[in-house]
SETIRO-661798 format. One record per residue: residue number from 0; chain; x, y, z of N, C-alpha, C, O in turn. Coordinates in pm, whole numbers. Each point is the difference from the previous one (the first is absolute). Layout:
NODE; k; c; n_xx; n_yy; n_zz; ca_xx; ca_yy; ca_zz; c_xx; c_yy; c_zz; o_xx; o_yy; o_zz
NODE; NUM; A; X; Y; Z; X; Y; Z; X; Y; Z; X; Y; Z
...
% end
This chain:
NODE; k; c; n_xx; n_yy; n_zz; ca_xx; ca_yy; ca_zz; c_xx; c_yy; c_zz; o_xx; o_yy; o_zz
NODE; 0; A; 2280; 13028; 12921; 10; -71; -130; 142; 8; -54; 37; -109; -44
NODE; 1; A; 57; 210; 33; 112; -15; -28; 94; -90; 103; 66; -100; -28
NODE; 2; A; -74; 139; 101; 49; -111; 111; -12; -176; -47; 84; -89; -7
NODE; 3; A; -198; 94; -12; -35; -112; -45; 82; -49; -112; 77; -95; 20
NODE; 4; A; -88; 171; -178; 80; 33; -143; 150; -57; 53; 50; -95; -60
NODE; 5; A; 14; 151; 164; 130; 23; -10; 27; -154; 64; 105; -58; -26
NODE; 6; A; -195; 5; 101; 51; -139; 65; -7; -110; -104; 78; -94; -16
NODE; 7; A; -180; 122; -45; -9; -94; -139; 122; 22; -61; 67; -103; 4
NODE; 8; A; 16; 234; -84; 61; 15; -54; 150; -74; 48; 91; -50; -66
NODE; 9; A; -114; 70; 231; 146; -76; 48; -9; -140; -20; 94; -69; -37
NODE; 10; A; -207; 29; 63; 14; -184; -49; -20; -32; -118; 9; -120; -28
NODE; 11; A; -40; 215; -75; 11; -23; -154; 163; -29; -2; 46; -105; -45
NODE; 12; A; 20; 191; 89; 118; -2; 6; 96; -103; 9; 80; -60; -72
NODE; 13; A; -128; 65; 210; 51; -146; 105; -37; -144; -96; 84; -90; 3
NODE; 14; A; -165; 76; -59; -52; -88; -63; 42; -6; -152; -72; -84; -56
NODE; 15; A; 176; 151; -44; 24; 23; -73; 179; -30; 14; 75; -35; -91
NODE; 16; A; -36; 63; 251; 134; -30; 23; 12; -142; 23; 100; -71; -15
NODE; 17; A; -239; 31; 63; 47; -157; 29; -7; -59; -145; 86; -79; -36
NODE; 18; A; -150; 103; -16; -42; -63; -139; 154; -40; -55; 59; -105; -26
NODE; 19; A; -20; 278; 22; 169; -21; -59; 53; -96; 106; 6; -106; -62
NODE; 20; A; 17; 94; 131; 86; -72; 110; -54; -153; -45; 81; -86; -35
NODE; 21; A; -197; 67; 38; -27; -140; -32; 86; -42; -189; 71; -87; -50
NODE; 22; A; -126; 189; 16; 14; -1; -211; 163; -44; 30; 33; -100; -64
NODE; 23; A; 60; 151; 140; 167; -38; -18; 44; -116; 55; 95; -68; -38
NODE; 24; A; -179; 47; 145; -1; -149; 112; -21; -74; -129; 101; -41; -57
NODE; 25; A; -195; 24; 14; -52; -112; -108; 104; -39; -110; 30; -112; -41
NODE; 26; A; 21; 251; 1; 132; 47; -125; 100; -121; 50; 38; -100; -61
NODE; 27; A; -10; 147; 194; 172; -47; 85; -66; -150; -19; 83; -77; -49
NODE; 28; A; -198; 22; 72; -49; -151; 38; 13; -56; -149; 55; -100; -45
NODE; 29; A; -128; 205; -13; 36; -124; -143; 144; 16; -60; 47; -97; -58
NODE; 30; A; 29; 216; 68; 144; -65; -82; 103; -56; 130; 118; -25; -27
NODE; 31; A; -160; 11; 145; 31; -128; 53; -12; -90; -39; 93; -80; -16
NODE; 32; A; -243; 53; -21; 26; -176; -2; 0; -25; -130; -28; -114; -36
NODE; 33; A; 56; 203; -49; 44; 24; -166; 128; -61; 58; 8; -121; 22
NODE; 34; A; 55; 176; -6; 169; -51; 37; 14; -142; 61; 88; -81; -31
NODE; 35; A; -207; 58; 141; 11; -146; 30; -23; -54; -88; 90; -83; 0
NODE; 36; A; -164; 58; -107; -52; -122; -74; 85; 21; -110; -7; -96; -77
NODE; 37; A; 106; 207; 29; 48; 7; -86; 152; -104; 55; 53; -89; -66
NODE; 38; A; -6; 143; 224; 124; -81; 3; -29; -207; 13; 66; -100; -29
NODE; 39; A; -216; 131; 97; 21; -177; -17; -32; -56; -115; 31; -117; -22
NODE; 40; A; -109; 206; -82; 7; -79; -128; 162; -26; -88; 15; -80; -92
NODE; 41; A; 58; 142; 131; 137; 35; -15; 70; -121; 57; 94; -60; -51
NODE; 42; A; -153; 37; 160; 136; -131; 77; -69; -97; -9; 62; -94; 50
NODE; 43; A; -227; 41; -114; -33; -98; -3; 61; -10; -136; 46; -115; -3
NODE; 44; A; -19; 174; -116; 46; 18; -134; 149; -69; 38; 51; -92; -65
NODE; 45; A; 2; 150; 175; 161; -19; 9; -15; -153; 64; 70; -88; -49
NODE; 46; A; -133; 67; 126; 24; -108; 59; -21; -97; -105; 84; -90; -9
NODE; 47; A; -196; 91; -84; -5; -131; -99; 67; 11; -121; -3; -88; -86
NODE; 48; A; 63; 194; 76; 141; -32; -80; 139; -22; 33; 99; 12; -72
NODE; 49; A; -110; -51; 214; 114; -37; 49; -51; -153; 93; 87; -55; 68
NODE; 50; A; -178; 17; -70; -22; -135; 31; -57; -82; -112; -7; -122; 0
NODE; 51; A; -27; 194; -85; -47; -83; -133; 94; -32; -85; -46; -23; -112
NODE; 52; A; 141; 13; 118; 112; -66; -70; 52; -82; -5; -12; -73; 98
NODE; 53; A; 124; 12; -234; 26; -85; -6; 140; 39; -69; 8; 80; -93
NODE; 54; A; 108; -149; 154; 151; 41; -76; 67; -108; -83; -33; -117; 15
NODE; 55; A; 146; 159; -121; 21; -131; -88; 148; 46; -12; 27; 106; -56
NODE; 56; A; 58; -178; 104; 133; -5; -40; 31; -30; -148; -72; -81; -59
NODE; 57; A; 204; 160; -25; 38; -61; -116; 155; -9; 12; 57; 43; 100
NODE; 58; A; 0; -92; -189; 168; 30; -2; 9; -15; -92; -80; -66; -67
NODE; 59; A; 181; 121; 25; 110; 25; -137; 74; -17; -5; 61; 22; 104
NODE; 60; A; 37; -86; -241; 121; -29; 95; 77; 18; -180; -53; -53; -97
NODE; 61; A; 191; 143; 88; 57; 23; -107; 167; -45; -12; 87; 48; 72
NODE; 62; A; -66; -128; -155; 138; -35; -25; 95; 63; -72; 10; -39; -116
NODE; 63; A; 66; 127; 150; 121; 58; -117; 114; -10; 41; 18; -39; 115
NODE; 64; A; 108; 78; -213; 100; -29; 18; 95; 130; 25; 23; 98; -71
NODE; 65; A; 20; -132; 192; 104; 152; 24; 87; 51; -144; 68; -52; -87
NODE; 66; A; -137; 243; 137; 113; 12; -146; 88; 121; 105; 44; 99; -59
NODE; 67; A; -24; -106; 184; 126; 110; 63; 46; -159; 90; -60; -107; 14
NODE; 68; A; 193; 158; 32; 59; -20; 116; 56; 62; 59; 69; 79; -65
NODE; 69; A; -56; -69; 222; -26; 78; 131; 153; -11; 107; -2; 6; 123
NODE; 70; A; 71; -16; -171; 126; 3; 59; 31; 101; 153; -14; 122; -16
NODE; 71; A; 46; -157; 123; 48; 61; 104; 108; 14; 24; 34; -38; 112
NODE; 72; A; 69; 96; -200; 137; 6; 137; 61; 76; 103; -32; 113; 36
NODE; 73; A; 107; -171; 1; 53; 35; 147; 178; 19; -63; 70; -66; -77
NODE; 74; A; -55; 166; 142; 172; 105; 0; 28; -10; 180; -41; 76; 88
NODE; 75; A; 105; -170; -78; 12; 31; 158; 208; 46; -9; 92; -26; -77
NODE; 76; A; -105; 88; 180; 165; 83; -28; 50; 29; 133; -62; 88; 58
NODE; 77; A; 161; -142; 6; 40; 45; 171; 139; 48; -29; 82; -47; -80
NODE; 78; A; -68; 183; 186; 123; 84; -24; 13; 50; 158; -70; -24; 98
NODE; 79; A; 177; 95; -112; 31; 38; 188; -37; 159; -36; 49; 85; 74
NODE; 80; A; -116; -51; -164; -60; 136; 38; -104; -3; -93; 3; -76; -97
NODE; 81; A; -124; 178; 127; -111; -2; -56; 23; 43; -103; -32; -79; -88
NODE; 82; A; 90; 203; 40; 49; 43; -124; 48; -136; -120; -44; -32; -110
NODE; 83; A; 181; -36; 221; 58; -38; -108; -80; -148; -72; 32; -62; -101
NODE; 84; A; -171; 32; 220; -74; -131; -53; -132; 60; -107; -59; -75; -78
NODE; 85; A; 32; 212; 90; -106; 71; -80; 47; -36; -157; -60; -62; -88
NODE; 86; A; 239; 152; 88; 61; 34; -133; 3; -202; -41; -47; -53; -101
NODE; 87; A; 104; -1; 194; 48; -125; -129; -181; -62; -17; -44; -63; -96
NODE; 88; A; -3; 90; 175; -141; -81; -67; -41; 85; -95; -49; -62; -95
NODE; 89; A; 49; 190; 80; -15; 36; -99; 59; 4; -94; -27; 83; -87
NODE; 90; A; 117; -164; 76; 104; -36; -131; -48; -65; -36; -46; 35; -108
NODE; 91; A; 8; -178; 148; -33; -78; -28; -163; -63; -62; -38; -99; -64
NODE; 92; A; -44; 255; 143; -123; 39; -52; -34; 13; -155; -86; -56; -66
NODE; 93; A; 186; 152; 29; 11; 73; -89; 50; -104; -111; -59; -4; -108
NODE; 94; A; 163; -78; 134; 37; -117; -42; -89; -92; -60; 27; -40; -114
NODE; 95; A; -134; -2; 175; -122; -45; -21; -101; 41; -98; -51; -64; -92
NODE; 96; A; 34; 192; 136; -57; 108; -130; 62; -12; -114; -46; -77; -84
NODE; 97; A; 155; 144; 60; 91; -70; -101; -33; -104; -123; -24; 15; -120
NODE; 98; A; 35; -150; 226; -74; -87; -67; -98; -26; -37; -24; -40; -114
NODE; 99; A; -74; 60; 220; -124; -38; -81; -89; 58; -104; -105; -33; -56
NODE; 100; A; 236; 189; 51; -33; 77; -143; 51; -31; -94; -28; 73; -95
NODE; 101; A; 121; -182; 66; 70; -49; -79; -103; -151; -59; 14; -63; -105
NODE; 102; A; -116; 39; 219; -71; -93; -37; -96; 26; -60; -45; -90; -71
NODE; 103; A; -47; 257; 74; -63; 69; -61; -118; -13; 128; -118; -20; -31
NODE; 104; A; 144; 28; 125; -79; 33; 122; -53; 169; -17; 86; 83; 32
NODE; 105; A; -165; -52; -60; -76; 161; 0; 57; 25; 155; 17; -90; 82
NODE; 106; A; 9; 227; -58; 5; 110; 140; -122; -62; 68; 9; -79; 95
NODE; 107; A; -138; 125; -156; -110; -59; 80; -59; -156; 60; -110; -29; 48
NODE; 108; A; 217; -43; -71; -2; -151; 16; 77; 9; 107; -42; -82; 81
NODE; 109; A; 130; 139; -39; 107; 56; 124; -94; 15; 103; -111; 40; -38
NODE; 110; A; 124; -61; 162; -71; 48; 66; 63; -28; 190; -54; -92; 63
NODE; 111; A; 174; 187; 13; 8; -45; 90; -100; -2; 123; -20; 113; 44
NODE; 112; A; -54; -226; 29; -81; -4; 80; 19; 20; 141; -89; 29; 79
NODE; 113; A; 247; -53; -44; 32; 23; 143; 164; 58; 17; 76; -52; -82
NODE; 114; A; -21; 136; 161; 117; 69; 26; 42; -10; 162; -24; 86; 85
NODE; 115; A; 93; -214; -63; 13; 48; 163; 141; 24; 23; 92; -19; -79
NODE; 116; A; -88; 65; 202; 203; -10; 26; -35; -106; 189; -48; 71; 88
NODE; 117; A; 61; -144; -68; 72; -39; 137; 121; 27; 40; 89; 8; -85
NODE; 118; A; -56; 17; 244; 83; 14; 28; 41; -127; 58; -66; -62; 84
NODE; 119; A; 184; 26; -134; 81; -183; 54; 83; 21; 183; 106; 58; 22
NODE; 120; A; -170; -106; 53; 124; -18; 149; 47; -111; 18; -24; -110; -50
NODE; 121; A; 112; 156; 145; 100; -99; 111; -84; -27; 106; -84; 83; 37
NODE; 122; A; 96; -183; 13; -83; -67; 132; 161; -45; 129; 109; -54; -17
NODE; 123; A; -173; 109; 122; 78; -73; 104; 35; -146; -19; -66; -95; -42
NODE; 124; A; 215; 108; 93; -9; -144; 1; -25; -79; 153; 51; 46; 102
NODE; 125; A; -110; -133; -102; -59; -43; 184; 119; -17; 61; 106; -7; -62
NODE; 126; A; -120; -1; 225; 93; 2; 64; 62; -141; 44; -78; -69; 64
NODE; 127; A; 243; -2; -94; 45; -76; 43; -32; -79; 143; -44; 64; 96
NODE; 128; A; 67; -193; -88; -103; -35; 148; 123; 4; 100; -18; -74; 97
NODE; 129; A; 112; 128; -97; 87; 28; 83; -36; 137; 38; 3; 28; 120
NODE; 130; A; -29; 43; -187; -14; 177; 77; -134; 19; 5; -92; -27; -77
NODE; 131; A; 102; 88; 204; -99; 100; 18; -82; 88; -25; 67; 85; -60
NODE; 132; A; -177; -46; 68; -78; 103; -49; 19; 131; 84; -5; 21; 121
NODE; 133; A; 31; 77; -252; -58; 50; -148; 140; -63; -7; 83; -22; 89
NODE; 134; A; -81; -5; -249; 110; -46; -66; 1; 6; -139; 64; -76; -72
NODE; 135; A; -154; 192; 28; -8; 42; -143; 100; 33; -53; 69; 70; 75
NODE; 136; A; -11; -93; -208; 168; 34; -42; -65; 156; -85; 52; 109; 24
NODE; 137; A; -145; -121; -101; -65; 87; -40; -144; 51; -38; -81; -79; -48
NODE; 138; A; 61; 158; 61; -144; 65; -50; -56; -67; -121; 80; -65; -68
NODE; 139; A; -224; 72; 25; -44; -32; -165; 63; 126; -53; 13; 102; 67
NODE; 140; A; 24; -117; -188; 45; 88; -74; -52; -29; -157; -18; -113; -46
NODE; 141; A; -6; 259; -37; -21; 1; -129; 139; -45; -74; 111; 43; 33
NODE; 142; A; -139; -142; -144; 129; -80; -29; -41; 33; -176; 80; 4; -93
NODE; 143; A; -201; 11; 90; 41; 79; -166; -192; -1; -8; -87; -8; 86
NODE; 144; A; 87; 21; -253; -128; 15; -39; -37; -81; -130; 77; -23; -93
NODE; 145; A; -216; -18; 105; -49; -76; -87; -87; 85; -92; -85; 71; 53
NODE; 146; A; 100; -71; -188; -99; 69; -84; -80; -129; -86; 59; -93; -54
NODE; 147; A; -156; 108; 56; -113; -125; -102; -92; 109; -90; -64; 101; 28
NODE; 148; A; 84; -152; -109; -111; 55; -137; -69; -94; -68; 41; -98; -62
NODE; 149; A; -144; 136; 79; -70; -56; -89; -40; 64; -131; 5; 122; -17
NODE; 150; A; -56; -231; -98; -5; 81; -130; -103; -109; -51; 28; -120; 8
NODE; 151; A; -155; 169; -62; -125; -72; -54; 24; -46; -186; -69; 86; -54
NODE; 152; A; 107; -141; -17; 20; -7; -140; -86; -48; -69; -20; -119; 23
NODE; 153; A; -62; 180; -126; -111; -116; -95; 61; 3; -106; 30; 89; -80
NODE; 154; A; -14; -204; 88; 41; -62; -142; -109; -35; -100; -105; -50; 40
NODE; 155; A; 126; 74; -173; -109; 7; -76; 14; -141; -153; -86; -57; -69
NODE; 156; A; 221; 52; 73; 28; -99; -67; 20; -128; 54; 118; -29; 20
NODE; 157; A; -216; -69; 13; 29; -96; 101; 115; -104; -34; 63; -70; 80
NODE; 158; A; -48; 78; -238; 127; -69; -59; 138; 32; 56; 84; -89; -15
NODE; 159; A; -42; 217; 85; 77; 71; 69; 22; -18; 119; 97; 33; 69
NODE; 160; A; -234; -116; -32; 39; 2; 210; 132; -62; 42; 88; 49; 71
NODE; 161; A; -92; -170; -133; 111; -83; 88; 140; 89; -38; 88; 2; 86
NODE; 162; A; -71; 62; -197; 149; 90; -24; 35; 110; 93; 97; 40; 63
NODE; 163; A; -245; -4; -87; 4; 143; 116; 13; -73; 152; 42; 79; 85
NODE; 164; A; -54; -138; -64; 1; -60; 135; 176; -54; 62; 75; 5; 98
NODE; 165; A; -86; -49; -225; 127; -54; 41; 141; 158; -49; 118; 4; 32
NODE; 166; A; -162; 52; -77; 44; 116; -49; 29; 89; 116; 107; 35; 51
NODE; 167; A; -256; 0; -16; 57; 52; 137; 17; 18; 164; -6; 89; 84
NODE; 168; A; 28; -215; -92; 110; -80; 86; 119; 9; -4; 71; -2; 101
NODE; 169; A; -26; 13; -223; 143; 2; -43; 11; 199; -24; 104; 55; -36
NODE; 170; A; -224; 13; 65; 47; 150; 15; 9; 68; 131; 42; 110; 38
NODE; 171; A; -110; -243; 34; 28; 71; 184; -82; -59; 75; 31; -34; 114
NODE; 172; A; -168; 10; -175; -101; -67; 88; 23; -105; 99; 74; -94; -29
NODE; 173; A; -123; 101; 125; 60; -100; 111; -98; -104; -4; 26; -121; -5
NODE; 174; A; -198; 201; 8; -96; -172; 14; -63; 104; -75; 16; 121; -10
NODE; 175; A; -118; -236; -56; -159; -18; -87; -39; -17; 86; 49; -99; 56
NODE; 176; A; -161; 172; 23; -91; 8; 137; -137; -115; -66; -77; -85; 45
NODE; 177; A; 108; 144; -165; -131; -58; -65; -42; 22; -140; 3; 112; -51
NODE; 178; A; -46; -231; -17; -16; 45; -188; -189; -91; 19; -40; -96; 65
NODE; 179; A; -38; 214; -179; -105; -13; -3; -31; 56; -123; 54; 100; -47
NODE; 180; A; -161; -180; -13; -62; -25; -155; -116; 40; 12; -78; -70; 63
NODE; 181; A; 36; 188; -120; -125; 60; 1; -63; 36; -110; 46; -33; -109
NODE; 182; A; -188; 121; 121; -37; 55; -121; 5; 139; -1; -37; 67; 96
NODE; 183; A; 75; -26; -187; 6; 157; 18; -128; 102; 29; 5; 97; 77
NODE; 184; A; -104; -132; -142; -119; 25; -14; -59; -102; 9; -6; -90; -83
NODE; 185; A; -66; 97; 234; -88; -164; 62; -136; 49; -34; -90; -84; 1
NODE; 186; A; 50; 275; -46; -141; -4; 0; -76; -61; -99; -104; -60; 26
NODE; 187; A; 165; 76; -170; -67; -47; -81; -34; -193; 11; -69; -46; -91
NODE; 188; A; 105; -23; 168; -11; -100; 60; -65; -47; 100; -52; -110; 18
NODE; 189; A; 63; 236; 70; -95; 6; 107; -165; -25; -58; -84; -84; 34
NODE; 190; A; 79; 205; -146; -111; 8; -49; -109; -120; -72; -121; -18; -11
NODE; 191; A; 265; -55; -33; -63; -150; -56; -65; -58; 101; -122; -14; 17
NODE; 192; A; 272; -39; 94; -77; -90; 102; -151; 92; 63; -109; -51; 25
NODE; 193; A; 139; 162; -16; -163; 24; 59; -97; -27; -48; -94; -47; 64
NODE; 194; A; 90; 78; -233; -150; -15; -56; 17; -175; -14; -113; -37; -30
NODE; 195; A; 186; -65; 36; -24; -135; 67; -85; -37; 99; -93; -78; 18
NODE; 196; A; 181; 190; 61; -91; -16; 155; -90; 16; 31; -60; -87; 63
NODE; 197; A; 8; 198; -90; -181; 68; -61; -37; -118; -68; -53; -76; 81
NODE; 198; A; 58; 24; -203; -56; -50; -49; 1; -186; 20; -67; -82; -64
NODE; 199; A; 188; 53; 199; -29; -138; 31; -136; 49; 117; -98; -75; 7
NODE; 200; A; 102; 192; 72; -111; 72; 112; -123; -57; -41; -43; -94; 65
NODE; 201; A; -17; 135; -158; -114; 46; -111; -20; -153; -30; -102; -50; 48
NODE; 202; A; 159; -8; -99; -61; -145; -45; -28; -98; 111; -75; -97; 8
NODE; 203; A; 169; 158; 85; -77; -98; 144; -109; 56; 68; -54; -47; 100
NODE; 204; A; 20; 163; -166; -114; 123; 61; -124; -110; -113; -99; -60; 41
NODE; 205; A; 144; 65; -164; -172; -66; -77; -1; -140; 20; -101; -62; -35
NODE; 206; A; 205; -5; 91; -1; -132; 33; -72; -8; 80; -100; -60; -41
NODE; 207; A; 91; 97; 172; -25; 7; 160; -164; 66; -95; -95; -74; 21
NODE; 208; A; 72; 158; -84; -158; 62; -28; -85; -50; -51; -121; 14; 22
NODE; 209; A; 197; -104; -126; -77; -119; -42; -41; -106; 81; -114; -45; -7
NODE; 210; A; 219; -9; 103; -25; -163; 56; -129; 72; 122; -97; -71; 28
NODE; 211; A; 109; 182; 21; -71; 35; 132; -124; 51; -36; -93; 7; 80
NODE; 212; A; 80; 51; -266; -87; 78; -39; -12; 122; 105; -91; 0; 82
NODE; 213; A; 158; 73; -86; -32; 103; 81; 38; 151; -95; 37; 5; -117
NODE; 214; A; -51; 59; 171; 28; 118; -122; 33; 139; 101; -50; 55; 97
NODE; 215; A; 204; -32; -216; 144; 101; 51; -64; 146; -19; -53; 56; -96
NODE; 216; A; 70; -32; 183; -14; 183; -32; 121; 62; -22; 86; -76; -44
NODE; 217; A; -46; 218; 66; 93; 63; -49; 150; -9; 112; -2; -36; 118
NODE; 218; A; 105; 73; -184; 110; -48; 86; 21; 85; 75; 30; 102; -63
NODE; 219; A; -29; -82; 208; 44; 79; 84; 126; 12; 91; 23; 88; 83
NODE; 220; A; 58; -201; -122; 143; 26; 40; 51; -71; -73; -57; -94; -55
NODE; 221; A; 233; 140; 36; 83; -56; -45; 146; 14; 32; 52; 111; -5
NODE; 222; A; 23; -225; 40; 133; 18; 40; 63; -95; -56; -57; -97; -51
NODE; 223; A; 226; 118; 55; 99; -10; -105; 121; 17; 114; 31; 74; 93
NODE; 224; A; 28; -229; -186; 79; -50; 108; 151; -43; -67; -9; -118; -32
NODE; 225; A; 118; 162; 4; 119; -52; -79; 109; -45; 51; 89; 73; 43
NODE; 226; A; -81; -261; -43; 133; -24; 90; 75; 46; -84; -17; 39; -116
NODE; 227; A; 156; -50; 220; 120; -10; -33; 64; -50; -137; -54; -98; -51
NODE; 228; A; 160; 152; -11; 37; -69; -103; 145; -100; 31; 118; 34; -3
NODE; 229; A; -164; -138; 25; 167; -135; -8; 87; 45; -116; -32; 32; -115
NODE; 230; A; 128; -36; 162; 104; 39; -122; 124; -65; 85; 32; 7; 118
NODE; 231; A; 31; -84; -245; 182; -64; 91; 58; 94; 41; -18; 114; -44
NODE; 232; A; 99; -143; 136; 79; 54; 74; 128; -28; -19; 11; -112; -51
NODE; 233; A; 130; 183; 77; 161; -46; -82; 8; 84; 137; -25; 120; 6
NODE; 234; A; 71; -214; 127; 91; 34; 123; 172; 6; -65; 71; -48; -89
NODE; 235; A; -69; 143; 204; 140; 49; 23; 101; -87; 11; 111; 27; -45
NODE; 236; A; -146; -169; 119; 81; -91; 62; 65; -104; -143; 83; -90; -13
NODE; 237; A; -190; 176; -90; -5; -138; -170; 168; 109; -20; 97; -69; -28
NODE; 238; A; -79; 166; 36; 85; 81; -115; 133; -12; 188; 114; -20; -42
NODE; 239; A; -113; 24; 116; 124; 47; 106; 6; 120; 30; -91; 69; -46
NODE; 240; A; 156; -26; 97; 37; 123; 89; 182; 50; -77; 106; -63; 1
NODE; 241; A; -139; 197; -58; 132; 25; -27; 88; -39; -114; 117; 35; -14
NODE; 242; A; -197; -124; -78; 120; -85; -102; -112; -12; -117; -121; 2; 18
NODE; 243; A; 201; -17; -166; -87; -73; -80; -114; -105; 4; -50; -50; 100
NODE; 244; A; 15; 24; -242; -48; -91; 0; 49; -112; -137; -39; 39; -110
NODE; 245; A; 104; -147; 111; 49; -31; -130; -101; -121; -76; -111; -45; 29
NODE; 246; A; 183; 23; -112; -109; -57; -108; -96; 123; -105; -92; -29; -77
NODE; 247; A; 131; 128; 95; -98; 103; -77; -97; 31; 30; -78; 57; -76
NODE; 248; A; 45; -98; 242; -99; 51; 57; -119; -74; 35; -44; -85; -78
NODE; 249; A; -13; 109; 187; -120; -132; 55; -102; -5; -104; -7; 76; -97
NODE; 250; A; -95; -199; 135; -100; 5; -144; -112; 41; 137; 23; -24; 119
NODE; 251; A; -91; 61; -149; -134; 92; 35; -113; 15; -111; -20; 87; -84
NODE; 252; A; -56; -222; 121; -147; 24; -116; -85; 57; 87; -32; -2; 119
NODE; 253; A; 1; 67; -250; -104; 128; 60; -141; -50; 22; -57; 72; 82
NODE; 254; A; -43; -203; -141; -77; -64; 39; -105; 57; -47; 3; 13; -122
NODE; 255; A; -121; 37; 191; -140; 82; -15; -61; 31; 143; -8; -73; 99
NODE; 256; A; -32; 199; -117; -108; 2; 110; -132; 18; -40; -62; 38; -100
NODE; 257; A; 38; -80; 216; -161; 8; 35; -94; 116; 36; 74; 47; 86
NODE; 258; A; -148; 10; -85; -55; 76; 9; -127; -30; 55; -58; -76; -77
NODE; 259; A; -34; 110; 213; -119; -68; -3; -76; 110; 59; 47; 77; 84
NODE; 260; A; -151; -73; -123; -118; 141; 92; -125; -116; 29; -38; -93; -70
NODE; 261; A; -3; 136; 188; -86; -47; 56; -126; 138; 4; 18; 119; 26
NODE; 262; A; -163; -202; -69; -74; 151; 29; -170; -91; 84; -55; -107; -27
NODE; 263; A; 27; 205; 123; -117; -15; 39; -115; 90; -75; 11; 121; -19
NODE; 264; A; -156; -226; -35; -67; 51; -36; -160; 21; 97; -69; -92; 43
NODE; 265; A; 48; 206; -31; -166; -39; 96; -117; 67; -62; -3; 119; -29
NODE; 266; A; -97; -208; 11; -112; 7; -39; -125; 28; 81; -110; 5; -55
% end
């Protein structure tokens, strides 16, 4: 009879381990397919908010009138030693400064953007068709050095451009690379043309909801797009290379720019 007791007792056992073994199998099975039905309710969610849509372009578009101008010049200076083309361009740098503190140009309106030095050579001269080769008279050789500066200027009084321009030219400047009419602060402008743009978006959004009767849900993307701003341009080739400019200086209207943001709306 104990014999008996104790075999029962081992498959009470045995039968109590499978139980557990089954009870965790079942556990692992259901937050499996907890997780499956949770990720495809998830990408059927994603998928019809990314095929159920509908997008609406707007634009904006803002007109003002430049209140800086954007001056580039160029200090170009050639000498037969690097030293002695550094010192006179920097005479003539300084020269510049000078003036345009005399025009009431702020330090921080200064701004040089580029500093190079080249070195200038001699080139062989080719060989006569009477002689023979080699018939080089001489080597390339360093024959001096070129220094170019550049210097960025905003001008703030646009009544001033054409003086200052022609001003300093006559303090050293060799070319106007380039003159440009801007806004100093484009954000608060920016900001106009956008809420335009939004709001040309939006009226082609209840236009399109009305004629189709269909009905917008909430917005799920949005992008923002800002061309370029046109602004005139005053080439180098208007003022010369090296010399004044007479008459009291070129006329340069400053005009308006444009401002335009483009925005995508999706529904």
């Amino acid at each position: 009879i104990y014999g008996d007791i104790m075999i029962i007792m081992e498959k009470l056992q045995i039968l109590q381990i499978q139980k557990r073994i089954l009870f965790w199998v079942v556990i692992g099975f259901l937050i499996i397919l907890a997780v499956f039905v949770a990720v495809s309710i998830n990408q059927k969610l994603n998928t019809a908010a990314t095929t159920n849509t509908v997008s609406f372009n707007g634009e904006g578009k803002v007109l003002a009138k430049p209140d800086i101008a954007v001056a580039d010049f160029s200090i170009v200076t050639e000498a037969a030693t690097s030293k002695a083309a550094q010192d006179q361009n920097s005479t003539k740098s300084q020269k510049l400064v000078d003036y345009l503190k005399t025009e009431s140009i702020a330090d921080k309106d200064i701004k040089t953007t580029s500093y190079n030095i080249y070195p200038q050579y001699t080139y062989p001269r080719p060989c006569p068709l009477n002689v023979g080769y080699p018939c080089v008279e001489k080597q390339q050789q360093v024959s001096g050095y070129q220094v170019n500066e550049s210097i960025e200027v905003k001008i703030r009084n646009l009544d001033n451009v054409s003086e200052i321009l022609d001003g300093a030219v006559t303090a050293g400047v060799n070319q106007v690379g380039q003159l440009s009419f801007q806004i100093d602060n484009p954000e608060a402008l920016k900001d106009q043309a956008r809420t335009k743009a939004i709001t040309d978006a939006k009226n082609k959004a209840d236009n399109l909801k009305n004629q189709l009767g269909i009905k917008l849900g909430r917005i799920v993307n949005f992008s923002e797009g800002t061309n370029g701003y046109p602004v005139p341009m005053y080439e180098s080739a208007m003022l010369g290379k090296g010399g004044g400019v007479g008459g009291g200086g070129p006329s340069v209207p400053s005009g308006e720019n444009e401002i335009t943001v483009d925005v995508t709306i999706t529904y």
